[in-house]
C-alpha positions as CSV (number, residue, x, y, z in Angstrom):
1,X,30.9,-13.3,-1.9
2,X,27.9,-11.4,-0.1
3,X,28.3,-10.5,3.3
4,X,25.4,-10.6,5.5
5,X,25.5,-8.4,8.7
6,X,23.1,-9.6,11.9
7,X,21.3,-6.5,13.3
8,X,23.1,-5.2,17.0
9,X,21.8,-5.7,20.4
10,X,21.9,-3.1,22.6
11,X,25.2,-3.7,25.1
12,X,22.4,-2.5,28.2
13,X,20.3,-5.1,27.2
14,X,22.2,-8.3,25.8
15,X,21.5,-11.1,27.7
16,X,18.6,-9.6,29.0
17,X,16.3,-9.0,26.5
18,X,13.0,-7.1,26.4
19,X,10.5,-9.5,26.3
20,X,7.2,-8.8,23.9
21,X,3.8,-10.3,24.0
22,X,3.4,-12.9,20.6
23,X,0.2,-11.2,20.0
24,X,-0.9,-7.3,19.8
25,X,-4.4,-7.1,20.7
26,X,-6.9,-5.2,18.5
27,X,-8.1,-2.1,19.1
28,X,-11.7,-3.3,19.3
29,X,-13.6,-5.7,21.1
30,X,-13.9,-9.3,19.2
31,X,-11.6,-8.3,17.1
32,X,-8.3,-10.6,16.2
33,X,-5.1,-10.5,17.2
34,X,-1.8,-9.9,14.9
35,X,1.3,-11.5,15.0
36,X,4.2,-9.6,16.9
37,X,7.4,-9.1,15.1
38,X,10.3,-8.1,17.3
39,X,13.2,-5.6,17.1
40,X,16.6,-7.3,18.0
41,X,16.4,-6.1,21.7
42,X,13.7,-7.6,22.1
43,X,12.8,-11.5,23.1
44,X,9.1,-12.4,22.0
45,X,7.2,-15.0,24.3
46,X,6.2,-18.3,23.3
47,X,2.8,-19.3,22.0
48,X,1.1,-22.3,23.5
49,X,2.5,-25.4,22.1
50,X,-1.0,-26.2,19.9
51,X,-0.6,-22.3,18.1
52,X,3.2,-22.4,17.9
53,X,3.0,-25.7,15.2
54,X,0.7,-23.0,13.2
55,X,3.9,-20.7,12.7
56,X,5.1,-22.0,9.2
57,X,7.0,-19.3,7.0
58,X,7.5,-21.2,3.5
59,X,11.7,-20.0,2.3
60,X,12.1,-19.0,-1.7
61,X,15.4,-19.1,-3.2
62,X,14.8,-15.1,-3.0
63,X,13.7,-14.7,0.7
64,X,16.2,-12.0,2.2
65,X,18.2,-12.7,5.2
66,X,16.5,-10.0,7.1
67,X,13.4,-11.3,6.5
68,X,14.4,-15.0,7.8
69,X,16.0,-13.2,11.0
70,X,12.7,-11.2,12.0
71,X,10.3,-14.2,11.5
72,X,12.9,-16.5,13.5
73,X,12.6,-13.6,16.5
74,X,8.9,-14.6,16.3
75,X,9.5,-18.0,16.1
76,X,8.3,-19.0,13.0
77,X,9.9,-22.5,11.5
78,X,10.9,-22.2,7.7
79,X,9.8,-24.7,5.7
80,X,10.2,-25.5,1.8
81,X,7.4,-28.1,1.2
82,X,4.8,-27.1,3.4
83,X,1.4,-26.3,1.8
84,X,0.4,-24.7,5.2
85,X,2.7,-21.7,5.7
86,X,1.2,-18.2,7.2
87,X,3.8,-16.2,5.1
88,X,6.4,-16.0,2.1
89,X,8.4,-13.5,0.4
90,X,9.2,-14.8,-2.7
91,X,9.3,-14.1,-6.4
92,X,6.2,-12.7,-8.1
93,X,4.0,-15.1,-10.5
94,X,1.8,-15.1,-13.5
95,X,-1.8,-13.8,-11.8
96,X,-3.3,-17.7,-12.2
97,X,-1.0,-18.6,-9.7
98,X,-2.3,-16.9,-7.0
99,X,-5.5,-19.0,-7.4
100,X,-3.5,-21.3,-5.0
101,X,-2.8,-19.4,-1.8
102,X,-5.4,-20.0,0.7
103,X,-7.3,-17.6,2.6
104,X,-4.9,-17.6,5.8
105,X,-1.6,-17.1,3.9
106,X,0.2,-13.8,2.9
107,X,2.5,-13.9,-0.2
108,X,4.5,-10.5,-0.7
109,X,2.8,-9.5,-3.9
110,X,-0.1,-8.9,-6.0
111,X,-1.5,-9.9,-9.4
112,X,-0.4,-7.1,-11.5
113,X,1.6,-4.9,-10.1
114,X,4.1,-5.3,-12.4
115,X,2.0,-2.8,-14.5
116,X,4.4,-0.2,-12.6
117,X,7.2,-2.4,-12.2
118,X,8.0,-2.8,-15.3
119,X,9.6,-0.1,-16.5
120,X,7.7,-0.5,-20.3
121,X,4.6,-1.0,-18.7
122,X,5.3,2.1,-15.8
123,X,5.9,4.7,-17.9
124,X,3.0,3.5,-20.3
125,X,0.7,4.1,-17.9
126,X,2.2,7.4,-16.5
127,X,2.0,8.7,-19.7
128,X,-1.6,7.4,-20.2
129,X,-2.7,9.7,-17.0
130,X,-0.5,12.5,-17.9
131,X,-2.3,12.3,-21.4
132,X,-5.9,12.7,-19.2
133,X,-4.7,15.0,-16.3
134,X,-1.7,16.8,-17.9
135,X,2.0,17.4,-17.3
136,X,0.7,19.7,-14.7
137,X,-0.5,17.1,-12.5
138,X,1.7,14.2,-14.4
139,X,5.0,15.3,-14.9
140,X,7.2,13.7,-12.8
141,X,8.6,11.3,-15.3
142,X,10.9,11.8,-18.3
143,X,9.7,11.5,-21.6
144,X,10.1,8.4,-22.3
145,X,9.4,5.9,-25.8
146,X,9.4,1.9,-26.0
147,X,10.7,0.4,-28.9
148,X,9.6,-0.8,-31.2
149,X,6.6,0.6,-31.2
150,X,7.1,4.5,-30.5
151,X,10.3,4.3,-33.0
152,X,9.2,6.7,-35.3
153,X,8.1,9.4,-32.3
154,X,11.2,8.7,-31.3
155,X,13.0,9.2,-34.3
156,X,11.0,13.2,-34.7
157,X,11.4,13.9,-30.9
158,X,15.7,13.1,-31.5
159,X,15.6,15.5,-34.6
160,X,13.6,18.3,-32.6
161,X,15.9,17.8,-30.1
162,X,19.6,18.8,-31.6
163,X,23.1,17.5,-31.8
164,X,23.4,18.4,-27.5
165,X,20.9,15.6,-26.3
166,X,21.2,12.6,-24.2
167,X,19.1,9.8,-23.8
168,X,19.0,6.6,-21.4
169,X,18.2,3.1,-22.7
170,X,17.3,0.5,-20.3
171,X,16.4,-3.0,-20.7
172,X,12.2,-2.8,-19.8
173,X,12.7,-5.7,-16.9
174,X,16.0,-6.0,-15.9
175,X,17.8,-4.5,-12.9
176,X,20.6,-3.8,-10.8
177,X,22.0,-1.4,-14.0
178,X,21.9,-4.1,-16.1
179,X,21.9,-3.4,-20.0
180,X,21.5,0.7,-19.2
181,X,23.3,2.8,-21.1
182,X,24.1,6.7,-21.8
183,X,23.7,7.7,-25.9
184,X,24.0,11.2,-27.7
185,X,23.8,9.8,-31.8
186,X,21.3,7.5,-33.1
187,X,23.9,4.9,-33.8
188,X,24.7,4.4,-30.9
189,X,21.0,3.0,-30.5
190,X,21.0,-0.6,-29.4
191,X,19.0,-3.0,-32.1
192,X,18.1,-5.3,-29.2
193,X,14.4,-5.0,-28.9
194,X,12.1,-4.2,-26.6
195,X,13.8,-0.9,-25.2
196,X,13.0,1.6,-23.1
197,X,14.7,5.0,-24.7
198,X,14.1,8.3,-22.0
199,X,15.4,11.7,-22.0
200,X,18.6,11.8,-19.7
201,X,18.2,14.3,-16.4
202,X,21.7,16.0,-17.6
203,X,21.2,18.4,-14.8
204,X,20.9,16.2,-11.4
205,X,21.5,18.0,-7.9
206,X,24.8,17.5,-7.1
207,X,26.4,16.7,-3.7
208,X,30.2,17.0,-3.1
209,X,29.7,17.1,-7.3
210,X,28.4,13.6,-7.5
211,X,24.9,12.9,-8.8
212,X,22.8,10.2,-6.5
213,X,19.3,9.1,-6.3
214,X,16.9,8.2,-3.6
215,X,15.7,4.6,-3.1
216,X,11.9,5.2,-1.0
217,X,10.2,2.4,0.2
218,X,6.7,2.1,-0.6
219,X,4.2,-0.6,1.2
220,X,0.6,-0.9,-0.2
221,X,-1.2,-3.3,2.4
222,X,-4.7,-3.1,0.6
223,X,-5.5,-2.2,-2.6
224,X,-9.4,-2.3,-1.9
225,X,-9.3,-0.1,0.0
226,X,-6.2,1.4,-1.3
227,X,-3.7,2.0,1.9
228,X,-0.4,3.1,0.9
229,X,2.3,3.9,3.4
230,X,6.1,5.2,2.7
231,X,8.8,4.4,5.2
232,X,10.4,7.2,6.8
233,X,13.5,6.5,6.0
234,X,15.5,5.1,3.2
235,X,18.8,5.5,1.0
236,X,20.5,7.5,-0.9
237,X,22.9,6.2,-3.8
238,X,25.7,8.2,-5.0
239,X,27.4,7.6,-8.2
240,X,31.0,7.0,-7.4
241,X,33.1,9.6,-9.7
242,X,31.9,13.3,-9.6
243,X,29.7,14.2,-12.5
244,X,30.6,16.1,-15.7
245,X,27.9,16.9,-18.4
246,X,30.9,16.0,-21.3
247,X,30.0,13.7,-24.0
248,X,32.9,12.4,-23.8
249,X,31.8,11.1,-20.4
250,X,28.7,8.8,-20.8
251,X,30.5,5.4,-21.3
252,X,31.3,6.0,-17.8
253,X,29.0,3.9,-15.7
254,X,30.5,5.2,-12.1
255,X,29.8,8.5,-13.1
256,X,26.1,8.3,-14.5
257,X,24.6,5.5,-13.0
258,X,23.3,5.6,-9.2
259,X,22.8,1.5,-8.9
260,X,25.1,-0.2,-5.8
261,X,25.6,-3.0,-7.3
262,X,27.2,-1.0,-10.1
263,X,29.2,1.3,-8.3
264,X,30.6,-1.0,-5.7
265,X,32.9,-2.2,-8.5
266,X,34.9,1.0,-8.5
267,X,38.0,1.0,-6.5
268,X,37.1,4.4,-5.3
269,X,33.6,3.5,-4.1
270,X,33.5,4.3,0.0
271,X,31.5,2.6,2.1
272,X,29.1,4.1,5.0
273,X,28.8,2.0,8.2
274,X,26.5,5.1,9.8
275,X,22.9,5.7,9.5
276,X,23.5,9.1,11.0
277,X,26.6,10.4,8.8
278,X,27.0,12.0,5.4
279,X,29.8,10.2,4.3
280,X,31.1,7.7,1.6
281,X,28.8,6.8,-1.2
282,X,25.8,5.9,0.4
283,X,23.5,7.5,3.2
284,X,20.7,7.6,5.0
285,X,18.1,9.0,3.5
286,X,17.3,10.9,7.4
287,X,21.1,11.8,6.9
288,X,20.5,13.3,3.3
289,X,17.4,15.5,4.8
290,X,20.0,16.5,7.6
291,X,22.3,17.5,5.3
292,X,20.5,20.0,3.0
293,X,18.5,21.3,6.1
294,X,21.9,22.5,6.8
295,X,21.9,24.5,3.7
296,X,18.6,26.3,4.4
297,X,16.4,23.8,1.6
298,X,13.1,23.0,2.8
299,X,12.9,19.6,2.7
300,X,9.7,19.3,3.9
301,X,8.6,20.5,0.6
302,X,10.5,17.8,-1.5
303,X,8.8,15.0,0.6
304,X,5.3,16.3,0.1
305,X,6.1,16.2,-3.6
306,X,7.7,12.5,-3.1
307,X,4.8,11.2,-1.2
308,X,2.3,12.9,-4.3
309,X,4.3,11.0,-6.7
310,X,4.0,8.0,-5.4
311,X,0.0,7.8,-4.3
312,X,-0.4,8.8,-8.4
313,X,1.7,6.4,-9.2
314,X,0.3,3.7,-7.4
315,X,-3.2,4.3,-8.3
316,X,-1.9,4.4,-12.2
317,X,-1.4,0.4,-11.4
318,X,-5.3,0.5,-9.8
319,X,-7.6,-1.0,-12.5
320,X,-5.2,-3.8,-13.4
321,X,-4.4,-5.0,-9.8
322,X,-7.3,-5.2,-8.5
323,X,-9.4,-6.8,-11.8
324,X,-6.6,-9.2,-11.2
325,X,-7.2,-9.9,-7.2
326,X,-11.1,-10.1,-8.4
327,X,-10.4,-12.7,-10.8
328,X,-7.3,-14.5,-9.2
329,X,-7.2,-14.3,-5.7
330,X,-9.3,-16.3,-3.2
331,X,-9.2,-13.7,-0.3
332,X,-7.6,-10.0,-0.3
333,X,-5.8,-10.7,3.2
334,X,-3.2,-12.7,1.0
335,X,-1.9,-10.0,-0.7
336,X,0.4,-7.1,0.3
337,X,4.0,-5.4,-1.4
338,X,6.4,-3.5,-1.1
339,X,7.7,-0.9,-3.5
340,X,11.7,0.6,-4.1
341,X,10.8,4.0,-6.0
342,X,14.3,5.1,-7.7
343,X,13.8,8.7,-7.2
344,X,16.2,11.5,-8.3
345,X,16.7,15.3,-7.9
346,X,17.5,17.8,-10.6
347,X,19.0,21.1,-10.3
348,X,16.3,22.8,-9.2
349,X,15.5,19.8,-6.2
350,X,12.2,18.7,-8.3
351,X,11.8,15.1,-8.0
352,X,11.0,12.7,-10.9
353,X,10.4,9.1,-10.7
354,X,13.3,7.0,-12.6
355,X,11.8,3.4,-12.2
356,X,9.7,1.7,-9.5
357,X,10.9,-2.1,-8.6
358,X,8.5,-4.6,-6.9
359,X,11.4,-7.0,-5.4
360,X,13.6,-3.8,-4.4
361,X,17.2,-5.4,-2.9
362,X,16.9,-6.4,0.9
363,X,20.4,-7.8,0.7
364,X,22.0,-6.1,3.9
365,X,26.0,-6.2,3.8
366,X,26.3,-3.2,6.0
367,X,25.5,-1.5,9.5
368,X,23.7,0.8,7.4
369,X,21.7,-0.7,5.3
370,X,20.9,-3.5,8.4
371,X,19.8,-0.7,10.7
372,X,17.2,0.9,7.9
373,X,16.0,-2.6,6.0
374,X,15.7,-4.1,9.4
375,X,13.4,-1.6,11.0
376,X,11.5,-1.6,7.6
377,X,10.7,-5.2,7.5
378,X,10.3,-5.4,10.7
379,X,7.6,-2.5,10.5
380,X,6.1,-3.9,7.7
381,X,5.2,-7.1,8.9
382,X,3.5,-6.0,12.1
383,X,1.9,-3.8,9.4
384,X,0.9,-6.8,7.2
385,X,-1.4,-7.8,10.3
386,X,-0.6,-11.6,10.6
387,X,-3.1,-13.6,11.8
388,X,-3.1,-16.9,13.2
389,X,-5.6,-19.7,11.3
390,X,-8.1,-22.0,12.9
391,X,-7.2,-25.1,12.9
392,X,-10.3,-25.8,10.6
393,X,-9.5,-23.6,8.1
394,X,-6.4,-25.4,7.6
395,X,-7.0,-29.2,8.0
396,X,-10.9,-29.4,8.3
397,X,-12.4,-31.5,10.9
398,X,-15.4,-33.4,11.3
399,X,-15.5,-32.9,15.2
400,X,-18.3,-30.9,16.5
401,X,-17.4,-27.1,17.7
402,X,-18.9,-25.4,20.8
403,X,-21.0,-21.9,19.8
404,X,-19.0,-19.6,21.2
405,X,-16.0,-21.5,19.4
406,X,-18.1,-20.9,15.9
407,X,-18.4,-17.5,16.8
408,X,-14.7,-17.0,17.4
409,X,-14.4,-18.4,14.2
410,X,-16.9,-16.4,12.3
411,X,-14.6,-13.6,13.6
412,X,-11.2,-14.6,12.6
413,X,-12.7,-15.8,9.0
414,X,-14.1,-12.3,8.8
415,X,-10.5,-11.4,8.0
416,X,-10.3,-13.5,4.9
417,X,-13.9,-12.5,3.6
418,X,-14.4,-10.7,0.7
419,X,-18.2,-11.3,0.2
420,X,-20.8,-8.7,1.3
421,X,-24.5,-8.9,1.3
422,X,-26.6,-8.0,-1.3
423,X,-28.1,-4.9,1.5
424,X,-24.5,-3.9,1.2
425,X,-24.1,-3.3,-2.1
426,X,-27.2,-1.4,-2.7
427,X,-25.4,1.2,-0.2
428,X,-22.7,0.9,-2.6
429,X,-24.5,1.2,-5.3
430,X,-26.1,4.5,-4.4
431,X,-22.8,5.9,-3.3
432,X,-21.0,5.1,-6.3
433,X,-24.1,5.8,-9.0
434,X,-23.8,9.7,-7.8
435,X,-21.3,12.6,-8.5
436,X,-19.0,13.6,-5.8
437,X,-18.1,17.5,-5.9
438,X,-20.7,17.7,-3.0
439,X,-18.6,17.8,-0.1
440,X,-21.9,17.9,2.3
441,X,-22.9,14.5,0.2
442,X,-19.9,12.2,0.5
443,X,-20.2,13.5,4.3
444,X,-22.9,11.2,4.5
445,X,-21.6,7.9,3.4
446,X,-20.6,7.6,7.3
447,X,-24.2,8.7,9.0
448,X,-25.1,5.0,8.2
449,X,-22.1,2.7,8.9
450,X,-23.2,-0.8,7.6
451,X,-21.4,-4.4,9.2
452,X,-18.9,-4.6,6.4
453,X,-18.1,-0.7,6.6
454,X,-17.4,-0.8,10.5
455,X,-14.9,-4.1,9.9
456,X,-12.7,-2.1,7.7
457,X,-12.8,0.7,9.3
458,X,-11.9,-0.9,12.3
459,X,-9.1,-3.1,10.0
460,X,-7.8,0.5,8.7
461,X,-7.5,1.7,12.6
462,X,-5.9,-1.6,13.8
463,X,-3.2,-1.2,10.8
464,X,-2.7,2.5,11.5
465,X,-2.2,1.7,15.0
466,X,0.9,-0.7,14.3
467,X,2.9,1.6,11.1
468,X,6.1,2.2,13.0
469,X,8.6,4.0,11.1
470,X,5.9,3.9,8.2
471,X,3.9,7.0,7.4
472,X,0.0,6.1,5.8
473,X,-0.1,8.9,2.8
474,X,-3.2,7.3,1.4
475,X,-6.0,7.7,2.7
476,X,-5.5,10.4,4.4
477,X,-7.5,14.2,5.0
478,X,-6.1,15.3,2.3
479,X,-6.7,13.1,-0.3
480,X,-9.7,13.9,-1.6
481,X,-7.9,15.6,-4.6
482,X,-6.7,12.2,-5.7
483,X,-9.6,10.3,-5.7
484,X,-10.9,11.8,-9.1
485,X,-7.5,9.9,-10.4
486,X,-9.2,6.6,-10.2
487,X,-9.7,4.8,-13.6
488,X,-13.2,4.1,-11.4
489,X,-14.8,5.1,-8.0
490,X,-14.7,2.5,-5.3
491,X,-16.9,2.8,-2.4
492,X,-14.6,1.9,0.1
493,X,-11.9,4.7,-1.1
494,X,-14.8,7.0,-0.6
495,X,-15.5,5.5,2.9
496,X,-12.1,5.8,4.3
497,X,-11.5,9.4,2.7
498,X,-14.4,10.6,4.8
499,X,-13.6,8.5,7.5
500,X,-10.3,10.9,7.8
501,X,-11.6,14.0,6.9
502,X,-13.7,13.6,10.1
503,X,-11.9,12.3,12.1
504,X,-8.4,12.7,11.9
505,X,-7.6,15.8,14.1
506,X,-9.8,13.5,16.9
507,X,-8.5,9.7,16.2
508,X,-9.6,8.5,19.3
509,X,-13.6,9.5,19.0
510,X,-13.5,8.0,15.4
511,X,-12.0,4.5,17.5
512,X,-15.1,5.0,20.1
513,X,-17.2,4.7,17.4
514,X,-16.5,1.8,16.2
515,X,-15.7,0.3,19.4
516,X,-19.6,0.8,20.2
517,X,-20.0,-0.6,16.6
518,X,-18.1,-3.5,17.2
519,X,-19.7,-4.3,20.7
520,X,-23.0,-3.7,19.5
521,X,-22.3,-6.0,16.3
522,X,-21.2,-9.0,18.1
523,X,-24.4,-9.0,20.4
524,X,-26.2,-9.1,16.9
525,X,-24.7,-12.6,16.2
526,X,-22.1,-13.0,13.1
527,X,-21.8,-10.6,10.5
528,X,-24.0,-12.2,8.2
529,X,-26.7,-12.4,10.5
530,X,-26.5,-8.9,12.2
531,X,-27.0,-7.3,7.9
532,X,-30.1,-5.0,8.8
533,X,-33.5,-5.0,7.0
534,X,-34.0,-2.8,4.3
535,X,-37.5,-1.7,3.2
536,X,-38.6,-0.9,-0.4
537,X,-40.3,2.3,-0.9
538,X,-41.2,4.4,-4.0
539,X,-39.5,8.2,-3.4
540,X,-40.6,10.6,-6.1
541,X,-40.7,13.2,-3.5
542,X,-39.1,16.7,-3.4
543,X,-36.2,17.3,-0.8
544,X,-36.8,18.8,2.1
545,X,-34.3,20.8,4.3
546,X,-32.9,18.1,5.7
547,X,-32.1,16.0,2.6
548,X,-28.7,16.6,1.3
549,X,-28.1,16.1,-2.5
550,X,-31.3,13.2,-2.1
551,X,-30.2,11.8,1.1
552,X,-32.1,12.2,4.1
553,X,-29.7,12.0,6.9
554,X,-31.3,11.5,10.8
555,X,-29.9,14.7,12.7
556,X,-27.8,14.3,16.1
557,X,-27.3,16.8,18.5
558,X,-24.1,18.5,19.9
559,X,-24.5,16.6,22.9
560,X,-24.3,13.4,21.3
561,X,-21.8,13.8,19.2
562,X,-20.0,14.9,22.2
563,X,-20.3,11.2,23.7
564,X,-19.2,8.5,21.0
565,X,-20.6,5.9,23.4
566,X,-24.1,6.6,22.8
567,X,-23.9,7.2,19.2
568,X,-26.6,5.8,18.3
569,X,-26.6,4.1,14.4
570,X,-28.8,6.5,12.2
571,X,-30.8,6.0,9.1
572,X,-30.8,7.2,5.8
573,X,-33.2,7.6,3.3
574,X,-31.9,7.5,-0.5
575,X,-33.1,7.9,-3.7
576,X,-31.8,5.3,-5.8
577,X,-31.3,6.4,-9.7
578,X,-33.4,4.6,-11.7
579,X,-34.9,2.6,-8.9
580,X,-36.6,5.3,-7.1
581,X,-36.3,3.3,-4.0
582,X,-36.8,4.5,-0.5
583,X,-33.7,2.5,1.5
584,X,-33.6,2.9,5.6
585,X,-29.9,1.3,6.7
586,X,-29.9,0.5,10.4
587,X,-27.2,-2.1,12.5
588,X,-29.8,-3.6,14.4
589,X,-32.8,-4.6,12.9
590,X,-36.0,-3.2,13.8
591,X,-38.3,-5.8,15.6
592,X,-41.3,-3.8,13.9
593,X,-39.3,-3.8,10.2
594,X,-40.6,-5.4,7.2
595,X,-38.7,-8.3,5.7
596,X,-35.9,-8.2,3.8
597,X,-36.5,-7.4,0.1
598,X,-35.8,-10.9,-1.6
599,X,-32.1,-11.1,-2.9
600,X,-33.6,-11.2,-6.5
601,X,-35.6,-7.9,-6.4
602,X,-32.6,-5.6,-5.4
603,X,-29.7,-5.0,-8.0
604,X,-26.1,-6.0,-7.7
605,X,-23.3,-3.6,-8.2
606,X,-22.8,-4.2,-11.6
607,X,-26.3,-4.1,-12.7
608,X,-26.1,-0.7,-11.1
């Protein structure tokens, strides 16, 4: 029988709870408001009647109990049947299924990610970029063969190997420690098909002499842009008996396998009710970073290798998820996940990946794994940026709207839009047509900031603002060195790498900015209105001093840049490969501009 534990309330403050606004206000001026998610001290206040019906959360079979308790705190009603929820955490589905969720709702998935979450198709791909980048920047996993098909590399790599080997076999989709087994002869090779087969980590790091591994939360909000974020902390999983390298051993399942649900089986299996204390056979991952600071290891070191890990590895899944949300998936808003990487030490504290799940356990049958998985969810759905619908965009009406209620809506619909103008994508276009070891050249992506650029921008600032516990590890200044890891470029990876290079040792000028941007873009009229003119030109000329790598970038002086409120938008002259076209990008368009090139005579991203 599971046992679920309801997170504490503070003694001070039972009875007399905290109360929270329902609604955390943008950053920027006409921008929406997300949906508060509470911690158990807290009381969030009631919406007006009309907006509280809108609060629908649709229950699966697999919704966790401390996801049903944090939406409850916000006052959402579950419902089964509904077709008009806001949210749901359920199982994932074949990518045509997806075709049904509606622009306003959030399902806790994408199409394709189980590209990594399988653990066929994971380390398929890992070994695909380790294949085109190396061990050197790749070699994090064990080497690792699916069966059938690698049966005979298998077979050469076992002989190469000698008598002393051990290997893992795991079922490719199953979990929990299902199926997994620990082999040192060939005939001990199960003939149930597929298989994963992997070179056994004989030589963990070992704590008290037990071997454990590290379950890291992972939640990837966006994948274009691509914004990953790890949760700070997590747990650790110890196997149950102490470790022994003996052949005679690997039948053992308490002894080599990490997995709860395995080890809580054993009779000596302790439990851990504290978050703070290294006891019993599972931790807290903050706990486990107390415990070898104590015995002078850097740990700082093994979490930059961690988070490094886990950016590659998520970027390995890249081209398939986001063909699939191109093909499948009415509006990117709908779409977010989270991620359990099963990490684990060896001797010499390097980290390797073992699997990566995309429905990792929420169950929460302890104080300790309430007080981490409740702060995580509840973290992740402020995250997730929840926003409430119109009431048009989920029953449609005939009745007439005031203007300044279709602007509102123009707005909140900007959330859900994943259409650009064709002025836009000849930026992107040009960005994406050119090589990017020029540092001074991807520096100029942002001396033109176009409508669509500014709203996601100003999305990836409102998200930053409410990560919690979470840490954002991509994008971030430094992850310019990743970006060459892309199976493609995309333009808005580019955008929001440069975006933090500039900015992020002075966060709040970079929010100035666009708060101008913002302010100046709703006096425009709608997004789709405010696009600015761009004028076509033949350029065959030579660069002059102030053209960087073709671009010829508007100068601003010191004292400008020292005010963000005057910024004033700048233009941009480019030379388009094989066009030859003379572009000038400005927010608000010139009353003395020529008109718009026709939609026909500029080319769309793919021509390109």
């Amino acid at each position: 029988m599971t046992v679920t534990v309801k997170e504490p309330i503070s003694p001070d403050v039972e009875g007399d709870l905290v109360e929270k606004p329902a609604l955390v206000p943008s950053l920027f001026p006409h921008m929406t408001s997300t949906l508060y998610f509470s911690t158990a001290d807290e009381r969030v206040e009631l919406l007006p009647a009309e907006q509280r019906k809108l609060l629908k959360w649709k229950i699966t079979t697999v919704t966790p109990n401390v996801v049903k308790n944090t939406i409850s705190r916000s006052h959402f009603k579950a419902t089964k049947k509904s077709h008009d929820w806001l949210g749901c955490w359920g199982h994932h589905m074949k990518s045509p299924g997806f075709k049904a969720i509606r622009e306003f709702q959030k399902l806790n998935h994408f199409p394709g990610s189980f590209q990594i979450g399988r653990k066929d198709r994971l380390w398929r791909n890992l070994s695909k970029m380790q294949a085109h980048f190396g061990k050197r920047e790749f070699g994090f996993f064990p080497r690792s063969f699916i069966l059938p098909q690698d049966i005979k590399l298998l077979r050469k790599a076992w002989e190469d190997g000698g008598s002393k080997q051990k290997w893992i076999v795991k079922p490719p989709a199953s979990a929990r420690g299902i199926g997994i087994q620990v082999i040192h002869k060939w005939s001990q090779m199960p003939r149930k098909r597929p298989l994963l087969v992997q070179k056994y980590l004989h030589k963990p790091y070992l704590i008290s002499g037990n071997k454990f591994d590290l379950r890291i939360y992972v939640y990837v909000t966006s994948y274009d842009p691509l914004r990953v974020y790890i949760f700070n902390d997590g747990l650790v999983r110890f196997a149950s008996c102490k470790y022994s390298p003996s052949m005679k051993t690997l039948n053992n399942k308490f002894m080599h396998l990490t997995n709860y649900s395995v080890n809580k089986k054993n009779s000596e299996y302790q439990s851990n009710s504290d978050d703070k204390a290294c006891q019993g056979h599972k931790w807290a991952l903050k706990a486990l970073w107390q415990y070898l600071g104590s015995q002078g290891i850097s740990t700082t070191l093994i979490w930059e290798k961690i988070k490094d890990m886990v950016i590659k590895t998520i970027i390995a899944s890249d081209p398939y998820v986001n063909s699939l949300v191109k093909m499948h998936v009415r509006s990117p808003y709908s779409c977010h996940e989270l991620f359990g990487f099963d990490i684990m030490l060896d001797e010499n504290l390097k980290p390797w990946v073992l699997e990566v799940n995309i429905s990792p356990s929420l169950h929460s049958n302890t104080p300790l794994d309430v007080s981490i998985k409740g702060q995580m969810i509840r973290d992740l759905l402020n995250l997730a940026g929840f926003v409430l619908p119109l009431r048009e965009d989920i029953a449609p009406s005939n009745s007439s709207a005031s203007s300044s209620t279709n602007s509102l809506c123009e707005v909140v619909r900007e959330k859900w839009r994943s259409d650009i103008s064709t002025d836009e994508k000849v930026k992107r276009a040009f960005y994406l047509s050119q090589r990017f070891g020029d540092q001074d050249f991807c520096a100029t992506i942002l001396d033109v900031l176009t409508p669509d650029d500014v709203r996601v921008l100003a999305e990836s600032e409102d998200e930053l603002s409410r990560k919690g516990d979470f840490e954002r590890v991509f994008p971030s200044h430094a992850s310019s060195r990743y970006l060459r890891f892309f199976e493609q470029p995309r333009y808005l990876n580019i955008l929001l790498n440069q975006w933090e290079q500039t900015y992020w040792l002075n966060r709040s000028k970079g929010i100035n900015l666009l708060r101008d941007l913002c302010e100046k873009r709703v006096h425009l009229g709608n997004l789709a209105d405010s696009v600015h003119h761009w004028s076509s030109k033949s350029y065959r000329g030579h660069r002059s001093p102030m053209t960087r790598s073709g671009v010829l970038v508007s100068q601003r002086s010191d004292a400008e840049d020292e005010d963000s409120s005057d910024h004033e938008v700048q233009s941009v002259t480019m030379s388009l490969p094989d066009m030859s076209l003379l572009t000038t990008i400005s927010l608000s368009p010139s009353p003395t501009s020529s008109s718009s090139l026709a939609s026909d005579s500029l080319p769309s991203h793919d021509e390109l």
